[in-house]
C-alpha positions in Angstrom: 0.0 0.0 0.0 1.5 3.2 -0.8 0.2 6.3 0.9 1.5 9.9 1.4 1.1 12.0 4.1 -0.2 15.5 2.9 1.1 17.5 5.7 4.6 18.9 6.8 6.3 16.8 9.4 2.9 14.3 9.3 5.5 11.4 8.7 8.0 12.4 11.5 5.2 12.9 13.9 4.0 9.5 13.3 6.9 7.8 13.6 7.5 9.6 16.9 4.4 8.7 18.5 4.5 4.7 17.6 7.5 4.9 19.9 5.2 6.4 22.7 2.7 4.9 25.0 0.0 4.0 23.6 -2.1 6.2 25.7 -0.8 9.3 23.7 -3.0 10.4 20.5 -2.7 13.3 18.3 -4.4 16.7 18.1 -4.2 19.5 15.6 -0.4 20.7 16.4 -1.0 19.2 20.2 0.6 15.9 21.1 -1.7 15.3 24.8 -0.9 12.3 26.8 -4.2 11.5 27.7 -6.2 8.9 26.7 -9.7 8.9 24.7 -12.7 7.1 24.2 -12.9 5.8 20.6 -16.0 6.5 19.0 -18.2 3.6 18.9 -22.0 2.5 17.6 -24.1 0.3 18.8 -24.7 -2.9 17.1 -28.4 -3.1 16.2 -29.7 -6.4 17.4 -28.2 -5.9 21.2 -26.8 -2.3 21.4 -24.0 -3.6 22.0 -21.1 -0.9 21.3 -18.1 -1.8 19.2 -15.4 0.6 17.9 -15.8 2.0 14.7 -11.9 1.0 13.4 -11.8 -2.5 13.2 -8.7 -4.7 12.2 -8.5 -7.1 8.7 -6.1 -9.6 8.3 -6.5 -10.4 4.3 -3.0 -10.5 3.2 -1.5 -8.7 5.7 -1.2 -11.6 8.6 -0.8 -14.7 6.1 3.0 -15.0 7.5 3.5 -18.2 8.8 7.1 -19.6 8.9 8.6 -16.0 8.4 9.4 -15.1 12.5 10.1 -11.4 11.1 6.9 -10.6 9.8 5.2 -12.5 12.6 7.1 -9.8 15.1 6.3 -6.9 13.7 3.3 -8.1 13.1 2.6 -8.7 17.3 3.7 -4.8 17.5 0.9 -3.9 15.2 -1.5 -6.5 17.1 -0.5 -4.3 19.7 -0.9 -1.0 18.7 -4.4 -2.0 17.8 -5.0 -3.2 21.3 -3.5 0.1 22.9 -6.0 2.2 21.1 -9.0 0.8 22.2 -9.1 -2.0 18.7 -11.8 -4.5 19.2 -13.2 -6.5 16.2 -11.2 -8.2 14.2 -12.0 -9.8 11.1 -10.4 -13.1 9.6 -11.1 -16.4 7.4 -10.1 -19.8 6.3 -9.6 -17.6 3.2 -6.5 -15.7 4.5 -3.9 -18.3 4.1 -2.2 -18.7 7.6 -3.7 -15.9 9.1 -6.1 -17.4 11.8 -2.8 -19.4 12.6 -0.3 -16.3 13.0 -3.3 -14.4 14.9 -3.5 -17.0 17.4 0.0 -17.3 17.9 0.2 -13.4 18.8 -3.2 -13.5 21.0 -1.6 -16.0 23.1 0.9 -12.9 24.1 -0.6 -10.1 24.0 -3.8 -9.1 26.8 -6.7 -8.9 24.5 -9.6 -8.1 26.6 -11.7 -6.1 24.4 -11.1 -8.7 21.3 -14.0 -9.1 19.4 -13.6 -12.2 17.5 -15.2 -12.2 13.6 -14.1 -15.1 11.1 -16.1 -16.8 8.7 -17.2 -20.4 7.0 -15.6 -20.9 3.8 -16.6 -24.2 2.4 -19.5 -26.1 0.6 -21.8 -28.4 2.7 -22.7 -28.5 6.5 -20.0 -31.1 8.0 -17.0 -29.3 6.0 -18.6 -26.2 7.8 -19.0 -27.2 11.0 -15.3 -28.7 11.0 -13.7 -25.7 9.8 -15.3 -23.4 11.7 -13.8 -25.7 14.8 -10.4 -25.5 13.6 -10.6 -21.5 13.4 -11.6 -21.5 17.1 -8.6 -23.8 17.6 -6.4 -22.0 16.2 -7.5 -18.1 17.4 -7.6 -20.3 20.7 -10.6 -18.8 21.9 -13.4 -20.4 23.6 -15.8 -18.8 21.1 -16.2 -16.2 18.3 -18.4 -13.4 19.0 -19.4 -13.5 15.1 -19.0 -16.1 12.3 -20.1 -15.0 9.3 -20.5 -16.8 5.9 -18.0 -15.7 3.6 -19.2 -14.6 -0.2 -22.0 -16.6 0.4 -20.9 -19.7 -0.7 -23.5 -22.5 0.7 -25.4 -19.6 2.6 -28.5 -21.3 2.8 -26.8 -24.5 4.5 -24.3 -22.9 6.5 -27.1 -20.3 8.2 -28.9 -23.5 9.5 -26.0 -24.7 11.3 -25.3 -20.7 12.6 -28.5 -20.7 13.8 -28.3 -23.5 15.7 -25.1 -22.5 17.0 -26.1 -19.4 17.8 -29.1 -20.6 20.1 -26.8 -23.2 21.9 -24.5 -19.9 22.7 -21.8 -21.4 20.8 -21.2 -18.1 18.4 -22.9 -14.6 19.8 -23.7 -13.1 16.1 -24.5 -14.4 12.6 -23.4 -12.3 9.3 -22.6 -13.0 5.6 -20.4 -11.3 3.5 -19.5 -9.9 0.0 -16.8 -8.1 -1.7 -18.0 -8.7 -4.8 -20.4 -6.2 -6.5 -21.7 -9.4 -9.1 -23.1 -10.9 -5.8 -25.1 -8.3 -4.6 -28.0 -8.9 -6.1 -28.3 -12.3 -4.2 -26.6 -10.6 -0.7 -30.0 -8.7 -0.9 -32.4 -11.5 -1.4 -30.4 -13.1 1.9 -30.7 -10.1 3.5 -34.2 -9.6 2.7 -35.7 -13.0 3.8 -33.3 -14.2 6.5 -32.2 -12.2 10.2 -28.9 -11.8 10.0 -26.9 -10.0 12.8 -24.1 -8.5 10.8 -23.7 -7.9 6.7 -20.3 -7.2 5.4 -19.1 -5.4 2.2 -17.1 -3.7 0.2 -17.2 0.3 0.1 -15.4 3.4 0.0 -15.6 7.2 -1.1 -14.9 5.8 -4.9 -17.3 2.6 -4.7 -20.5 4.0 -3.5 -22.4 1.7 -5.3 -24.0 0.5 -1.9 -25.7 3.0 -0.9 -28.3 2.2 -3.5 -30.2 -0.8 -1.8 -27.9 -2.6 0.5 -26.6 0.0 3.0 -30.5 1.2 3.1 -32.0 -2.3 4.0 -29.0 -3.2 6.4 -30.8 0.0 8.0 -34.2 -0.4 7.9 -33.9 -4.1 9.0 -31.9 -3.5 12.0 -28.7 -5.5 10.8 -25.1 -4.0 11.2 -23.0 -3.1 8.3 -18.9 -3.8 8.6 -17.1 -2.4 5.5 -14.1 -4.1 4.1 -11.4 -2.7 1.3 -12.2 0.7 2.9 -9.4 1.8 0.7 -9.9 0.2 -2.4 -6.8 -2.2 -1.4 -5.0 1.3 -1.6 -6.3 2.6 -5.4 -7.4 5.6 -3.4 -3.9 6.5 -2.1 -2.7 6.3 -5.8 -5.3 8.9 -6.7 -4.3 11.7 -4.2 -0.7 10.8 -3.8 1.4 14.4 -3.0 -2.1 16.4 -3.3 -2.9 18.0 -0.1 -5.6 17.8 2.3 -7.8 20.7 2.1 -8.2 22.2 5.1 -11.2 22.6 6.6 -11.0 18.4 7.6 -9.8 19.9 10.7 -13.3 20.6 11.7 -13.7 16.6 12.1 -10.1 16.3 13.5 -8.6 14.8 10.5 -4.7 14.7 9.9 -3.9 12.2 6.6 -5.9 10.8 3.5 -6.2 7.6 5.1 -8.2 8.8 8.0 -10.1 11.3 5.2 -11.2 7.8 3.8 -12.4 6.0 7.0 -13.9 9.0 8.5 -16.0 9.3 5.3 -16.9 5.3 5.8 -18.1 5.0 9.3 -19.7 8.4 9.0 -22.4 6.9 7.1 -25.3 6.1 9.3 -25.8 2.5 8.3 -22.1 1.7 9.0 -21.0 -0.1 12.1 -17.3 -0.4 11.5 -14.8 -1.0 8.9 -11.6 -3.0 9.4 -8.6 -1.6 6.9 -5.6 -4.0 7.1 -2.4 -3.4 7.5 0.9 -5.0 8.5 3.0 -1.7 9.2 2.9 0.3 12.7 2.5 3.7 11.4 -0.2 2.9 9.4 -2.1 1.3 12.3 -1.4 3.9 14.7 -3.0 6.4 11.6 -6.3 3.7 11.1 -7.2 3.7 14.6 -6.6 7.8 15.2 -9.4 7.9 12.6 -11.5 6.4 15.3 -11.6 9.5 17.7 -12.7 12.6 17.4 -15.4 13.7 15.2 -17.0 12.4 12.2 -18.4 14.3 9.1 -21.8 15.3 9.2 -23.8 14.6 6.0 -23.5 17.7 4.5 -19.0 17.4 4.7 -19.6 14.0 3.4 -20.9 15.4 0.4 -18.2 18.0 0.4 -15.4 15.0 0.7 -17.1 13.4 -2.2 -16.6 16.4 -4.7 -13.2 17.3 -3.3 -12.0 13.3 -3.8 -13.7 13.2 -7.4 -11.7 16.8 -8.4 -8.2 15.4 -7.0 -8.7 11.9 -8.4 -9.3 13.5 -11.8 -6.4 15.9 -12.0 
């Protein structure tokens, strides 16, 4: 992922405060050491509240075997922890990555963790047994959401979910998407089953969502977690060495990469979104999208034309 920091000293200043404790965050030209309350919303089924910067592990945790990468990738596992990081977000999908994120979970304390994998598989045995050997290997007593991933064997696996769910095995039920060819289906699924949790893909360039899913996620109660928040980083392509304009300091905004969440998990069908990463800096900059303020719906708008006349020139 390449992305460039728009403002002077902005990559010094990040680099300084991964070496801090993690209590420290980052204010317009103020470096406080207090800590902050991330900004959370409430999951509709339970208001239960989760943090709105969530964690992915697509690509960037599929390690196994290289003791480097695992290392650094504990300091990031870590750095996510420090600042209040909750739900994250893995499959069967991912390579080794429910393996490597168990081995760091074992050493780091993890007491917010909000455990979200998936079922990746055709038929209900397969399912069942894979969905036993992700909680073996996150070494967890249980997930707090297992979601169907891409839909594949939905209607089978969300008969064995439910069951699960009413024996208190798994707390939530989702299905996911980041295909747009499959959302014509995800909403069908949506529409005639009670999911917990929907996930999909969607950022300030792919608003294609907004349409009919992120509406009925709304209207039936279910919560929304975006993944590819930044287009697996097309959008830092598009405004590399432009500047931020400025008045994103109204919502406490200090790079493009929190300009893109904070547009996300503005939107008020969005629960969280979980960007990935396997670099330091660029979790400590995820996660500092999560305090502060968010854009009201008229800014959002205001992002939208700014991002559309940047990404053109």
């Amino acid at each position: 992922m390449n992305r460039s920091d728009s403002r002077i000293g902005r990559r010094e200043l990040l680099k300084l405060i991964a070496g801090l404790a993690g209590s420290y965050w980052i204010s317009p030209g103020l470096i406080q050491a207090a800590e902050r309350t991330p900004i959370k919303k409430p999951i509709p089924v339970s208001n239960e509240e989760i943090p709105v910067i969530g964690m992915g592990t697509s690509r960037t945790f599929d390690s196994a075997g290289n003791r480097e990468k695992i290392a650094n990738l504990g300091k990031v596992l870590e750095q996510f922890f420090k600042m209040g990081g909750s739900l994250i977000d893995s499959s069967p999908m991912y390579g080794s990555a429910e393996h490597v994120l168990g081995m760091l979970l074992k050493d780091i304390r993890a007491e917010s963790l909000f455990a979200a994998t998936k079922v990746w598989t055709d038929g209900k045995e397969h399912g069942v047994t894979q969905m036993a050997m992700s909680k073996k290997l996150w070494g967890i007593e249980r997930f707090d959401l297992m979601q169907i991933h891409n839909l594949r064997d939905w209607q089978t696996h969300l008969e064995t979910l439910n069951a699960m769910k009413a024996e208190g095995k798994i707390r939530y039920i989702g299905i996911t998407t980041s295909h747009g060819r499959d959302h014509d289906e995800l909403y069908q699924a949506l529409s005639t089953h009670p999911f917990d949790f929907v996930q999909m893909s969607y950022n300030i360039r792919d608003r294609a969502v907004e349409e009919k899913l992120l509406p009925l996620a709304r209207d039936r109660g279910i919560a929304v977690i975006v993944n590819r928040p930044f287009a697996r980083g097309n959008l830092f392509r598009l405004v590399k060495e432009k500047p931020l304009p400025d008045w994103v300091d109204e919502f406490e905004c200090n790079s493009w990469g929190q300009f893109f969440l904070k547009y996300i998990v503005s939107h008020p069908a969005v629960t969280c979104t979980i960007p990935a990463t396997s670099k330091t800096h660029h979790m400590l900059d995820n996660m500092s999208a999560g305090f502060g303020k968010l854009p009201n719906k008229e800014t959002r708008k205001e992002m939208e034309k700014t991002f559309e006349q940047l990404s053109r020139g």
